[in-house]
Structures are given as C-alpha cells and as structure tokens.
Phi, psi and omega in degrees: 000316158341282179320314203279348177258335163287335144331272213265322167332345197254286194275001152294336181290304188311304208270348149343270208310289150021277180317299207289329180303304186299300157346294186271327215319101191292073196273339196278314162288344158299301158348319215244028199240098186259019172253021131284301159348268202338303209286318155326289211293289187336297196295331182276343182277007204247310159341309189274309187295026196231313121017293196304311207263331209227340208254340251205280177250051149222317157272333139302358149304271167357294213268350171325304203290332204282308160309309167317301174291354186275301168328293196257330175275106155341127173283339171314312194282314195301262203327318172314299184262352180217021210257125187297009151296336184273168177328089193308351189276342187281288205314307149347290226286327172286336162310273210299328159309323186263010162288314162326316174301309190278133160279057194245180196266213167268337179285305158343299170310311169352276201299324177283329188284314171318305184300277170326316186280314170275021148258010155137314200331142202296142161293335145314285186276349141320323201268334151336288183302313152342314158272314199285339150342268151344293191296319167304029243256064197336296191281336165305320206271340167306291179302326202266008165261345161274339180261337205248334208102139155327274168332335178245342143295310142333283179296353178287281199283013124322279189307336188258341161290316179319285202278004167314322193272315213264343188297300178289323168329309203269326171294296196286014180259332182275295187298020150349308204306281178320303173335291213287004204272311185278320166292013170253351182261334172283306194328299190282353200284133185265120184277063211322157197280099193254151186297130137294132154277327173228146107032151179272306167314325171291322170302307199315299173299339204273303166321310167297342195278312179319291209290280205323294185306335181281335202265315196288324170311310203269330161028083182271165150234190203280178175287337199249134190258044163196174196140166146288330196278293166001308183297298182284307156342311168281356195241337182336294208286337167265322166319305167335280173316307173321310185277333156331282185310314177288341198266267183359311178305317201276332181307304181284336198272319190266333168271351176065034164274148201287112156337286186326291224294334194286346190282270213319313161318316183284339171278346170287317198290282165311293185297307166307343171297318170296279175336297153292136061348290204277030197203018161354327161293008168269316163305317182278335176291312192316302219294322186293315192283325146007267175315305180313287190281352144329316188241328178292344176262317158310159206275339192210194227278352155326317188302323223275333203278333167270343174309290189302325178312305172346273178335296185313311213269328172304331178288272192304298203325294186311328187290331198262033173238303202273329176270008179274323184299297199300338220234308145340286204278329176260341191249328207052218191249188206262163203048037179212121113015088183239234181261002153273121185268169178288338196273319152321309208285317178305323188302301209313340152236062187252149179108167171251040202265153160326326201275319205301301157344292198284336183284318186296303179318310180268335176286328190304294217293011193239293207292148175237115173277100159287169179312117184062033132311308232288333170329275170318294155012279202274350172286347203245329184289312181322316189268015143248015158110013177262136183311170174276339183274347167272349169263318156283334175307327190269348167285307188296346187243346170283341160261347207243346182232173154165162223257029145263003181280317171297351190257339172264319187294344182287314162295015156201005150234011167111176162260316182327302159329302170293280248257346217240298175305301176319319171280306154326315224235339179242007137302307183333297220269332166278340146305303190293345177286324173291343191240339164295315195293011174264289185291006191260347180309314200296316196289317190327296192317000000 
C-alpha cells in the first residue's frame, strides 16, 4: 500500500479534483453566462490568429534554426563561448548580443534558447538569451520611444539589457551548486575531435541567411508611412525572397542537396509568388513544405537536420496551443475582452504604488504580447490612467514571458527553475518600475 501511494499519488490526486470538478459542474449558471461564451469564443479567435500570424512565419523558422544548431553547431563551440566554463564577460555579453539581433515574440524564441541549452550553454547565458530575445527589440524600443516617449524608451532598453545579464547572473548564482557539478563534468569530460564539414565563415553566413528570413518575414509594420523601417517594410517580401534564393544556394553547394530537386522546389516557390502577389504566406508555405521534403528524404545530415527541427516542434508546439488557449480564454486578444475584464486590469495600475508595479509586473509575465503589440497596448492603458513606472514594469516583464513561453521553458529547466525565472523578472520589473516611476513623478513635479 505504501508503494502504491508513493507511486500514485499524483495522479490519484488530479483525477480526484477532476471527478469533484465534474461533479459541481455549474452548467446551468454557466449556460446563461455571456462573458464566459464569450471568453470560449476570445481563445478560439486568439488560436486561429496566432496560427495565421505567428506559426507559418515564426516559429517554423525557429524551429529549422533550432535544428541547425544542434546538428551544425560543434558542442565544444556553444561550451567555449557560452558554456559555464567560458569567459562570463564573453558569455554574457554574445547572449545578450545575439538577442538583439532576433526580432522575436517570447514564443519564438523558445526553440533557439532550447537549442543552444541542450549543446552544453551555461544557465546564466542561456537564460540571458532568453530573456533578451524578445525583450531586446531594436524596432520595439524605436516605437515605444516614438510613440510612448523618449523616456520610456530609454529605460526599456536600459532596463532590458540590465536585466539580460543580471537575471542569468542571479540563476546561475542560486543554482551554483548544479554549475559547478556541471562545470566539473565539462572539465573531465574528454570532448571527442567532431569533424566540421564546413569552415566557421561558411556556419556564420548560413545562419545569418536563416535569422534574415526570420527577422524580415516578420517585419511589422510601423506607424508612420516613410521612413526607413517604412521602407523595408514595403520591400519585405522581396528581401525575403533574395535571402531565400541564397539560403536555396547554400542548400546545394554546401548541403550537397540534388540541384534539380532544389531548382524545382524554388521554380514552385516563385510561380505561387507570381500567382499570390497579395497572399505572400503561399509562398511561403510552398517554400517550408519544400524544405520538409528536401532535407527529410536525404540520406545524410539534411536528414539529421530535419530530425532535430522535428523533435523541437514535437516539444514546444502542443504546449503553446494550450498555453495560447488558456492566455485567450482568460485576457483574450488585445482590444478584446475575455474573462478577465479590462477595466480591472486599467484600475489596478494607475499610480506608482508597490501594488500597481507587481500588478502590471506580474499580469505582463501571463499575458502574451506578440512583436510589437505591447506598444498599442500600452497606449491605450497610458490613455486610461496607468502610471509610467507600471508601464515600464509591464514592457520589461511582458514581451519577454507569457504563459504559453512558461509552460515550454518548464519542460526544460524544470520547475523549480522555471518558477525562480519567473520570479526574478517580475521582482525585477517591479523594482525598476517603482524607481523609474518616482523619478519621472519627481521631474513632473
């Protein structure tokens, strides 16, 4: 009997509440309810558009590059530069650079942070890149200092470089233990001699071409129609394609993939582009199932290279359907209404008080912000009475989490981790909110 309760417990417990849950079921006051419909309605509209917007070009992208590093990146080199054994100023400091680079959501990211962390990468600059993906947002920070003010652009990215550094600093200092377990284990580990097929300049360009298609598909757009980000913005679809036909290249000349088959795919590719002008996600679609039977049907590490991508999307996907359902169904999509109303979330953060901070702070680290919404967001929370120090706490802790990203980061540093991270970033964001919103109070004054 013992055994069977040390065993078992767990799940006797789920399906217990599960029964007594089913059991009480309020169907009847439920029924007559129209902002849970509603709310029912918010998660499937939030589903498709996430689906629409996000799944086609972003995350597939994610997880090819994701594939890539496991596969084409030496585990030596990920441990050299970012490995808890390497230089922390190096390690830090190429985390947090190469965050800068990706224009990405919190989900995104997921499949690259994966990546990098199961080839050896330390947890402090894994959880750096982690955060500062998202959060580092070049064109984000453009917008929310053109739109929100100078001042509050200036502290996200201050404040999202800060904590990039100081967040994985403080993980790998409460987890020490576990470091040095691991950095004594790199130490002995005799690191067998693995072959490069290619040159470090030749990875170097073949990555950069991936993060271009990745960074240029999404491309959003701005508010103001000139410009340079304007500019690209309008040509996106072709930069794209230019780095498409070079990614097509690099496949044959450097993956030894069959010419005919890559020309065909790429004359496919092209004729739905023509066909679609206005439907660019046709194309794009052509081009991923393209890549799919390309490298899945080879013999050799293309094969090895679709294997891995898999794996990523066998992982992540399903969590980021449910946590997407779930992110819906209680906040819905922005300017939409589910079963949290807005109008709670606007009282509770107006002013610079501790509560208002932790609130903004902590609802960001839930809610899911794709790239560059939290702008519009917050102009409409700003224009309904929320202070500047809950406004910068919810830009620092709301693009870079949200709970379909916790639900993937849980499956691969755990929960204690996942919850220690979770915690870090919405101390963080409430400290700095609290002290931005005193000195921008004092200055008004």
């Amino acid at each position: 009997m013992n055994s069977f309760w040390k065993a078992e417990w767990k799940s006797l417990s789920f399906i217990t509440l599960i029964f007594i849950a089913c059991f009480y079921l309020p169907v009847e006051a439920l029924q007559d309810s129209p902002r849970l419909i509603n709310s029912i309605w918010e998660a499937l509209y939030l589903v498709r558009w996430y689906a629409q917007e996000h799944v086609l070009l972003c995350l597939i992208p994610a997880f090819i590059i994701a594939g890539a590093i496991s596969v084409f990146i030496s585990q030596g080199a990920v441990m050299k530069y970012l490995g808890v054994n390497a230089n922390k100023f190096l390690a830090y400091s190429v985390a947090s650079v190469s965050g800068t680079l990706l224009a990405v959501c919190s989900c995104t990211v997921l499949p690259l942070f994966a990546g990098i962390y199961k080839r050896g990468a330390g947890l402090g600059p894994a959880v750096a890149f982690l955060y500062s993906g998202p959060a580092i947002n070049i064109l984000a920070i453009i917008m929310t200092a053109k739109i929100l003010g100078a001042e509050l652009g200036i502290a996200r990215a201050i404040g999202a470089v800060v904590f990039s550094v100081l967040i994985g600093l403080v993980m790998s200092l409460i987890f020490r233990k576990e470091e040095q377990a691991k950095a004594t284990a790199a130490k002995q580990m005799i690191m067998p001699d693995e072959q490069e097929n290619r040159p470090l300049w030749q990875n170097a360009l073949f990555f950069f071409v991936m993060v271009a298609i990745l960074v240029f598909s999404n491309w959003g757009k701005p508010i103001e129609t000139s410009g340079l980000w304007y500019e690209v913005y309008t040509r996106k679809w072709w930069i794209t394609g230019f780095f498409g036909l070079g990614f097509a290249g690099l496949l044959v000349v450097w993956f030894k993939l069959k010419a005919v088959s890559v020309v065909l795919v790429s004359s496919v590719v092209a004729l739905f582009a023509f066909i679609f002008p206005e439907q660019p996600l046709v194309a794009f679609s052509a081009a991923i199932m393209g890549f799919t039977l390309l490298t899945s049907l080879s013999s050799d590490e293309a094969s090895d290279w679709f294997s891995a991508s898999w794996d990523f999307a066998k992982l992540i996907l399903p969590l980021l359907l449910i946590g997407v359902i779930s992110a819906g169904f209680l906040l819905g999509r922005p300017g939409h209404e589910a079963l949290i109303p807005a109008e709670w979330i606007t009282q509770m953060v107006g002013g610079n008080s501790f509560y208002a901070n932790f609130f903004a702070a902590f609802s960001g680290a839930f809610m899911y912000f794709a790239t560059l919404t939290e702008v519009p967001i917050l102009q409409g929370l700003i224009g309904n009475g929320m202070g500047q120090g809950p406004a910068l706490a919810l830009l620092l802790a709301g693009p870079a989490l949200s709970l379909p990203n916790l639900l993937v980061i849980r499956t691969i540093l755990g929960n204690t981790k996942t919850l220690v991270f979770l915690l870090l970033v919405i101390i963080a964001a409430t400290i700095t909110g609290m002290i931005y919103g005193s000195i921008m109070g004092e200055l008004i004054c």
